[in-house]
C-alpha positions as CSV (number, residue, x, y, z in Angstrom):
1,X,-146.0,-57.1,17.9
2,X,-143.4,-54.3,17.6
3,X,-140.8,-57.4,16.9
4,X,-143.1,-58.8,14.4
5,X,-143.1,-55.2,12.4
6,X,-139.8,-54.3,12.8
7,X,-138.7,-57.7,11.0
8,X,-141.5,-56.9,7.9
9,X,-139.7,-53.7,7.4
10,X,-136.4,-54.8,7.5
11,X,-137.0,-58.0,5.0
12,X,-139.2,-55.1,2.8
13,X,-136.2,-53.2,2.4
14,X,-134.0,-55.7,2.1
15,X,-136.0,-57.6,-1.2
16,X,-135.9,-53.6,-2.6
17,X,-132.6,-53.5,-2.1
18,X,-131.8,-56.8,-4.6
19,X,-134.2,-55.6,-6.9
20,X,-132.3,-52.2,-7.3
21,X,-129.3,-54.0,-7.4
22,X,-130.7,-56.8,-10.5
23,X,-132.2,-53.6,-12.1
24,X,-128.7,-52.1,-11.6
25,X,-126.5,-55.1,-13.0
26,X,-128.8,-55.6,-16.3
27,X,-128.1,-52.3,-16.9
28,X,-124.9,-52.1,-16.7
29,X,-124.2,-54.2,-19.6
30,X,-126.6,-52.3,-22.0
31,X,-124.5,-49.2,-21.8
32,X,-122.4,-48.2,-23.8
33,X,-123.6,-50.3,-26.8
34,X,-124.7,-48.4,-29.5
35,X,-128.5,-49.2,-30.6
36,X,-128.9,-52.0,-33.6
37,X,-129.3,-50.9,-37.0
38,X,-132.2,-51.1,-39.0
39,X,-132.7,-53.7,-41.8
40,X,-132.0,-51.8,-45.1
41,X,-135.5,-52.2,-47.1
42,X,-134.6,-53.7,-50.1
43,X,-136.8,-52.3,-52.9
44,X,-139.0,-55.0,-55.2
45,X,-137.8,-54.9,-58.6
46,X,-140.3,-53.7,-61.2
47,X,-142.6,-55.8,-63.1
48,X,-141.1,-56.4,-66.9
49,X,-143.0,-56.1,-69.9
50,X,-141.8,-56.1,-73.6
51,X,-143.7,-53.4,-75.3
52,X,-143.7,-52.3,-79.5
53,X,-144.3,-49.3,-81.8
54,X,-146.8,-49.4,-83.6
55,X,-148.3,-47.0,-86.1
56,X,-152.0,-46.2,-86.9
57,X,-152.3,-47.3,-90.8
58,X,-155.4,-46.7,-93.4
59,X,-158.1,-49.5,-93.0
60,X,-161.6,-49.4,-94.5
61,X,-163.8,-50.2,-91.5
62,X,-166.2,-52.6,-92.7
63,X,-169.6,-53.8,-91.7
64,X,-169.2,-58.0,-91.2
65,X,-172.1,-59.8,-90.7
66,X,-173.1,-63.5,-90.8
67,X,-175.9,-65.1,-92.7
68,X,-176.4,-68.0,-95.8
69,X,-176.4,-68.0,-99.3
70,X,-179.9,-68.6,-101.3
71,X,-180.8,-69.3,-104.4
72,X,-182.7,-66.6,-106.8
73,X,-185.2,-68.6,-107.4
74,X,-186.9,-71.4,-106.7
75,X,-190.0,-73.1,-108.9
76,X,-191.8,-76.3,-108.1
77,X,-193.1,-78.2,-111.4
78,X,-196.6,-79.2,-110.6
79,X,-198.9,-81.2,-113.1
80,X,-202.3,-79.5,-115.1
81,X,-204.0,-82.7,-116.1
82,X,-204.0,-86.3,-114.2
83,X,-201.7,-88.8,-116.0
84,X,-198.9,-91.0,-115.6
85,X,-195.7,-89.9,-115.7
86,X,-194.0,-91.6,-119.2
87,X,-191.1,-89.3,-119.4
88,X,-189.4,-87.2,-117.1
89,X,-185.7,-84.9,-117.1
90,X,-182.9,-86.5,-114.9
91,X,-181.9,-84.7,-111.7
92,X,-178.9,-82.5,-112.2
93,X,-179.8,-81.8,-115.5
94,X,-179.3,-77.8,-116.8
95,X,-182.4,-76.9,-118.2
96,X,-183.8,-73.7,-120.2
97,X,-187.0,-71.8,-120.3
98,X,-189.6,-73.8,-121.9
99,X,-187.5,-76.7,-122.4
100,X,-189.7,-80.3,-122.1
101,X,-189.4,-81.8,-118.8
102,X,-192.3,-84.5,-118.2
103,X,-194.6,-86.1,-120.7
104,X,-197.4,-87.5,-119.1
105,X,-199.6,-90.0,-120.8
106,X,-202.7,-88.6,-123.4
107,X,-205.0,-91.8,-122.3
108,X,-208.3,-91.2,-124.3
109,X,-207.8,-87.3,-124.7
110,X,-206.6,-88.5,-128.6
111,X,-210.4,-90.1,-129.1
112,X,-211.8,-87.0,-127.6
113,X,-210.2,-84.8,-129.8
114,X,-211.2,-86.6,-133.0
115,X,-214.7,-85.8,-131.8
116,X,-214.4,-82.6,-131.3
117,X,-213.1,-82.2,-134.6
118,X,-216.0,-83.6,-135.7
119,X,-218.4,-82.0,-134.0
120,X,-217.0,-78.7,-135.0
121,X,-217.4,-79.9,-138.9
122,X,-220.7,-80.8,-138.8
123,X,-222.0,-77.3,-136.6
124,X,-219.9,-75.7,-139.3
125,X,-222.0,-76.8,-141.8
126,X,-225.1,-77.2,-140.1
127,X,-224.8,-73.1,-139.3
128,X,-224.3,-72.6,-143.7
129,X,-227.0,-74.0,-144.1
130,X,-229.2,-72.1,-141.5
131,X,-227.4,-68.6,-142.5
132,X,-228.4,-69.3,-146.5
133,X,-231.7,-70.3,-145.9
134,X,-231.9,-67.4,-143.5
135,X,-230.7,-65.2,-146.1
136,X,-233.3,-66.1,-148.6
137,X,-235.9,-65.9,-146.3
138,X,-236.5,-69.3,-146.2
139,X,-235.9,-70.1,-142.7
140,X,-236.1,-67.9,-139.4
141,X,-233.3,-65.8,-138.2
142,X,-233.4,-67.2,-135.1
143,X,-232.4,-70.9,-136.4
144,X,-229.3,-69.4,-138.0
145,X,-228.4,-67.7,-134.6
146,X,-229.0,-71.3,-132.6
147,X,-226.6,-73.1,-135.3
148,X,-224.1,-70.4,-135.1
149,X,-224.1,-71.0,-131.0
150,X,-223.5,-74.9,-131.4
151,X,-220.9,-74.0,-133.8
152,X,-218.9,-72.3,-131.0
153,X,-219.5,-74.5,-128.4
154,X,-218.5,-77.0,-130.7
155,X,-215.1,-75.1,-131.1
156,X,-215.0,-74.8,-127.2
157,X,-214.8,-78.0,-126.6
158,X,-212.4,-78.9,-129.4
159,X,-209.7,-75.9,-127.6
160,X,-210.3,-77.4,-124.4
161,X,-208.8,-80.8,-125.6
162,X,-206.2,-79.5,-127.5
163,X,-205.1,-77.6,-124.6
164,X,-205.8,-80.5,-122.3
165,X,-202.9,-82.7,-124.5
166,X,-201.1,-79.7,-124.9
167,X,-201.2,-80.0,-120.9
168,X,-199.6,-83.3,-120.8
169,X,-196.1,-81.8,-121.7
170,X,-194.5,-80.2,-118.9
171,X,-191.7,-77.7,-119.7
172,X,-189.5,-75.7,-117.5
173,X,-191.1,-72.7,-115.7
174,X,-187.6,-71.2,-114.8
175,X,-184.0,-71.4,-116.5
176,X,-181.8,-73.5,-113.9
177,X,-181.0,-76.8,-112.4
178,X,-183.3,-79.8,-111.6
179,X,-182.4,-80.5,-107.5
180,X,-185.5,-83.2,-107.0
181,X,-187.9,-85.3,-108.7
182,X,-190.6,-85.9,-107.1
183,X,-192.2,-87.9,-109.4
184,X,-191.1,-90.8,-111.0
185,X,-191.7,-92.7,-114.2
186,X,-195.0,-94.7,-113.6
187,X,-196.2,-92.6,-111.4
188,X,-199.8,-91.1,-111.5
189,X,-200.2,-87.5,-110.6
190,X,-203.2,-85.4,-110.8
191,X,-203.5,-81.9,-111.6
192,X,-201.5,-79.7,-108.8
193,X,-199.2,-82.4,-108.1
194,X,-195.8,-81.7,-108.0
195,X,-193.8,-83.1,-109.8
196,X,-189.6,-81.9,-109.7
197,X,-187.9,-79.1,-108.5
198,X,-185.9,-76.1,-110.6
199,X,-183.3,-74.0,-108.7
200,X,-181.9,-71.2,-110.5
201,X,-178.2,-69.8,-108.9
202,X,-177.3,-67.5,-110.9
203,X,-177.1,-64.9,-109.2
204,X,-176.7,-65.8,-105.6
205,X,-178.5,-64.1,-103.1
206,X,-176.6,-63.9,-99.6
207,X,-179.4,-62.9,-96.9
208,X,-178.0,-61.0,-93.8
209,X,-179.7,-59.6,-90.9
210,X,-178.5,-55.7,-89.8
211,X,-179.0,-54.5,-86.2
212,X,-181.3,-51.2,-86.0
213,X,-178.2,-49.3,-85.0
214,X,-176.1,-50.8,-87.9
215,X,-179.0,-49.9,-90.8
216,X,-178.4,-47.0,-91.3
217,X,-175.0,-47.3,-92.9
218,X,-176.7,-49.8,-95.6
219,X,-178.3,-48.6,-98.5
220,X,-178.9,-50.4,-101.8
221,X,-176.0,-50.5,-104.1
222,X,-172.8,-50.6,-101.8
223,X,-170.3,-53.0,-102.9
224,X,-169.5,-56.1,-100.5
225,X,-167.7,-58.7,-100.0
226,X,-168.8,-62.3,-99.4
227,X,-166.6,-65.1,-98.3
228,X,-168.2,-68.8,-98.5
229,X,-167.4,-71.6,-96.0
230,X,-164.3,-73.7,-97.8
231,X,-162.7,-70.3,-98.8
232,X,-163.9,-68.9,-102.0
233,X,-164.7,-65.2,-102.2
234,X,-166.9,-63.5,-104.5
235,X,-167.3,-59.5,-105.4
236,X,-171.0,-58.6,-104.6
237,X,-173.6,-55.7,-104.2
238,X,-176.5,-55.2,-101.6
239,X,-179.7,-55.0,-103.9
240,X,-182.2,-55.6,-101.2
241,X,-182.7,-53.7,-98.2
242,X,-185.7,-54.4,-95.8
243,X,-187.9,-50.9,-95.1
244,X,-189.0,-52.6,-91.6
245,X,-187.5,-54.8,-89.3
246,X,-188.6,-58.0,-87.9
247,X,-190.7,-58.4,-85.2
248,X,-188.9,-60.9,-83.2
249,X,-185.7,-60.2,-83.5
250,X,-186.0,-56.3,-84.5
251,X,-183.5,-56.8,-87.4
252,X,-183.2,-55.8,-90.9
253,X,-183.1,-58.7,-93.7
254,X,-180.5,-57.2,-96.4
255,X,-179.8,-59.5,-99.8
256,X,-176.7,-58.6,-101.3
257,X,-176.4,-60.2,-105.0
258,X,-173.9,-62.9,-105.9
259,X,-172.9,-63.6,-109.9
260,X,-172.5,-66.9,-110.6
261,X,-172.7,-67.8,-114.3
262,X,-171.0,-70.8,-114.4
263,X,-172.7,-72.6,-111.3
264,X,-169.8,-73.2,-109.1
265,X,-170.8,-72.3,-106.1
266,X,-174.3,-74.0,-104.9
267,X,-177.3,-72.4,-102.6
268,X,-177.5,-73.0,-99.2
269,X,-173.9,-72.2,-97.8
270,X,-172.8,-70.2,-94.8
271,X,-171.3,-66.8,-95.5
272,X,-169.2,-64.2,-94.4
273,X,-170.5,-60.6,-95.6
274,X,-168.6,-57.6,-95.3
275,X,-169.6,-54.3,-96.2
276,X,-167.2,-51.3,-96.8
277,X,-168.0,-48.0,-95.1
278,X,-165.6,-45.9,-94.3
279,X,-161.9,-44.9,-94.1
280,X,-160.2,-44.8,-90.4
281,X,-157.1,-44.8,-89.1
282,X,-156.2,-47.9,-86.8
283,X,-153.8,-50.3,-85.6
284,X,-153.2,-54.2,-86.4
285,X,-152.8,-55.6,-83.1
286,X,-152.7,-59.5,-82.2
287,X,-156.6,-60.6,-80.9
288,X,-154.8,-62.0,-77.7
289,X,-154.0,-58.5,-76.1
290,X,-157.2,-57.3,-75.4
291,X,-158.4,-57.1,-72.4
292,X,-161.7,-56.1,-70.3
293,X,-161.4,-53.0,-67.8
294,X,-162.8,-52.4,-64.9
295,X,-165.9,-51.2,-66.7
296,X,-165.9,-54.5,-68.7
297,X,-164.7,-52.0,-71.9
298,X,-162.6,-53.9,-74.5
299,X,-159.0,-52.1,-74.1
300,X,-155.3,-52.8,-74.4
301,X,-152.5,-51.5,-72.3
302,X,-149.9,-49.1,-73.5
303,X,-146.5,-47.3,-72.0
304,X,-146.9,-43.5,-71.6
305,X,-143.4,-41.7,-71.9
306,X,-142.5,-42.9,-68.1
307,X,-142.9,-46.2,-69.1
308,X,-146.1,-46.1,-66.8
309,X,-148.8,-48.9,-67.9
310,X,-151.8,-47.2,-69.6
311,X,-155.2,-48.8,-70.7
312,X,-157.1,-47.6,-73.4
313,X,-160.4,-48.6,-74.4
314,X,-160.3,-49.6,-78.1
315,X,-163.0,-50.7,-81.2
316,X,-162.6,-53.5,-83.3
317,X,-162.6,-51.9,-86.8
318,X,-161.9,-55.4,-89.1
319,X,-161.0,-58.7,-87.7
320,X,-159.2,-61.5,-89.3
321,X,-157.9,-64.9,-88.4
322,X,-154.0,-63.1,-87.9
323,X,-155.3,-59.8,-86.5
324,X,-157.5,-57.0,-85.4
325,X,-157.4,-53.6,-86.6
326,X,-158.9,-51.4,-83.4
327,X,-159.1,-47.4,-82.9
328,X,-159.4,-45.4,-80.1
329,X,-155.4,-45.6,-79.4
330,X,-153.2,-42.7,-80.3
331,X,-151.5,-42.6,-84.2
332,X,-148.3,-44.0,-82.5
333,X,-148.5,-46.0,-79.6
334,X,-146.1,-48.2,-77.8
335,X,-148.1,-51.4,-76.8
336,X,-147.3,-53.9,-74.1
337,X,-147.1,-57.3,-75.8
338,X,-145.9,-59.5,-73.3
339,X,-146.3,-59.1,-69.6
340,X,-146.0,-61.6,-66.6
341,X,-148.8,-61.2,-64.0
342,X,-151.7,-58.4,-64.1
343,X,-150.9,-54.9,-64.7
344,X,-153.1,-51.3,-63.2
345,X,-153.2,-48.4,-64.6
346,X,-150.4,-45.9,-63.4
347,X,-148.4,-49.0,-62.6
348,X,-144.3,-48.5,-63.3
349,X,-142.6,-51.2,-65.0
350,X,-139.6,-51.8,-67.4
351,X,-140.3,-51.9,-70.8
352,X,-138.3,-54.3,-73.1
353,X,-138.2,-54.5,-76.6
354,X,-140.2,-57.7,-77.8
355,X,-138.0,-60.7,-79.3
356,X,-139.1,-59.7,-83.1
357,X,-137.5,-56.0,-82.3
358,X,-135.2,-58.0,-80.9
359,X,-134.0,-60.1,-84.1
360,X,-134.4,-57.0,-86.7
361,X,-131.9,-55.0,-85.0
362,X,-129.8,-57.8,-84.5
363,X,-130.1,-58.5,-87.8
364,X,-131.5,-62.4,-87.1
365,X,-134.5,-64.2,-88.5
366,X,-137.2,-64.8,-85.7
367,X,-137.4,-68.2,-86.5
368,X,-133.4,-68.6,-85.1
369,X,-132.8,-70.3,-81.9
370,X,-131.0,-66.6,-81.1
371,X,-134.5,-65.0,-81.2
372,X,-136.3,-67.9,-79.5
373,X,-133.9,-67.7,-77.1
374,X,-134.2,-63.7,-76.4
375,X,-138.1,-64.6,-75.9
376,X,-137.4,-66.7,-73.3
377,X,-135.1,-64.3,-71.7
378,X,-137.7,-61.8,-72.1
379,X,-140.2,-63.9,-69.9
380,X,-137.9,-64.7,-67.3
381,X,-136.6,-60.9,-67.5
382,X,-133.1,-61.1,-68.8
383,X,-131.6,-58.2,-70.5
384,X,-130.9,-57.8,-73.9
385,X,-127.8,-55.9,-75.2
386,X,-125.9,-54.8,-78.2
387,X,-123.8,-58.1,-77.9
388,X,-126.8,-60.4,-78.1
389,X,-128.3,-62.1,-74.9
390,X,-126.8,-61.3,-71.3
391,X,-126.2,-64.6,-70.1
């Protein structure tokens, strides 16, 4: 047993033994070097924008709305008598006050007036007779005052046919154009028929609806300006403003008023309405910079004087089909107009000047293939120099 122990301990020592020496040998051959050097950290470049002046200018902000463009008036021709239509205006036709339209046919009302006329002779002198013999005391008062009451029946009835043919010409209620017939020739139409259609565009009357937080900046008599689907724009002024809103929509129905003496432009077309209201300072910007911030705020994004990316919330003050005009940003601001992936707030980057900057100080047109060239350098984030483009 002794054996058996004294063999454990000697193999025990022995197997620490090589491990001190393996321990021993590895280390050797680690000293004496000096430690590795660290990568160097190799700093990201920064993000490239081209970025402009631009200076707040003088721009009437303006009220724009959207709405359609009605006639002044519109009158329906209806018939006062049955009849059949024998004449009638052609659609299209410019017509005047008063002017004849439709005749409709007189049928027996001719016949009936001849009686009349006759009846009225006869209780005309049947009630001289009665009045002299009542004069002379021959005859009763009474029989004079019967006569004298068939004579104006008589002459009732004769009024009411002369009216009833009188009837049987239609003239225009309203100076204007006929748009419809609704009646033809032939046709038979009793009284509260209708029978054609005047529409009367001149003026024009462009109807709008204003928001409740927009009417109070609208008050009869402002000028405006109305632009009409195809392009043609007319001088106008608001004649018409609502004193209550609507009930489903809780808007305002203003009616600004349209000349149009010679007819050009017809009744029913979309249009455009702007209204002037003030004077502000702003800056024309291109529609495609905007963007939403974090609290879903319409805003740009701007260089401070570290070239640090800034976003200001802005207002649309006019919009056109080349440009906005917005406030909120300072009178001279230096806006980012071309970027490559999203920017923050505080963010660093290198501001370049945009390819139009580019080709007035070098003196080109921007149409060149020198300036469409330093736009494509500005994407891919070339430098520009004195001597043109760093190739």
């Amino acid at each position: 047993m002794r054996q058996i122990m004294r063999f454990l301990n000697s193999t025990t020592v022995v197997f620490m033994a090589i491990i001190l020496i393996i321990a021993l040998w590895i280390g050797s051959g680690l000293i004496g070097r000096e430690p590795p050097e660290a990568p160097e950290r190799t700093e990201m470049p920064l993000p490239t924008v081209a970025a402009s002046w631009s200076d707040a200018e003088p721009v009437t902000r303006e009220l724009v709305l959207y709405g359609d463009v009605e006639p002044v008036q519109v009158s329906t021709l209806r018939a006062r008598v049955d009849g059949i239509v024998e004449e009638i205006a052609a659609q299209g036709d410019r017509v005047e006050w008063g002017e004849l339209l439709v005749q409709l046919s007189t049928d027996d009302r001719e016949a009936r007036l001849a009686r009349a006329e006759a009846q009225v002779s006869a209780a005309e002198r049947d009630y001289d007779a009665a009045r002299q013999l009542a004069e002379r005391d021959v005859a009763p008062e009474a029989e004079a005052r019967t006569r004298r009451a068939e004579l104006e029946a008589a002459r009732a009835e004769l009024r009411a046919t002369e009216l009833e043919i009188a009837n049987t010409a239609l003239g225009a209620p309203i100076s204007g154009t006929i748009s419809r017939l609704i009646a033809d020739v032939g046709s038979y139409v009793t009284p509260g028929s209708e029978v054609l259609e005047i529409v009367d565009n001149d003026p024009l009357i462009a109807v709008v609806n204003v928001q409740q937080s927009q009417i109070a900046s609208v008050r009869t008599g402002m000028a405006a300006r109305v632009r009409f689907i195809g392009g043609d724009e007319r001088e106008g002024q608001v004649q018409f403003v609502s004193p209550f809103a609507d009930a489903a929509t809780r808007t305002f129905r203003v009616e600004i008023e349209i000349t149009n003496p010679d007819g050009e432009i017809p009744a029913g077309l979309s249009a455009e309405v702007a209204i002037p209201l003030e004077q502000i300072d702003a800056h024309r910007i291109s529609a495609a910079l905007g963007r939403l911030g974090e609290d879903g705020r319409l805003g740009i994004h701007i260089l401070d004087d570290e070239d640090r990316i800034q976003f200001v919330p802005i207002q649309v003050v006019r919009a056109r089909a080349d440009g906005i005009w917005v406030d909120g940003l300072p009178e001279r601001a230096r806006i980012v107009t071309i970027s490559r992936g999203s920017l923050a707030p505080g963010q660093q980057v290198e501001a370049r000047e945009t390819p139009e900057e580019y080709a007035d100080r070098m003196g080109i047109d921007v149409g060149d293939p020198e300036a469409e060239a330093a736009a494509e350098a500005l994407e891919f984030g070339a430098p520009l120099g004195e001597e043109g483009l760093a190739r």
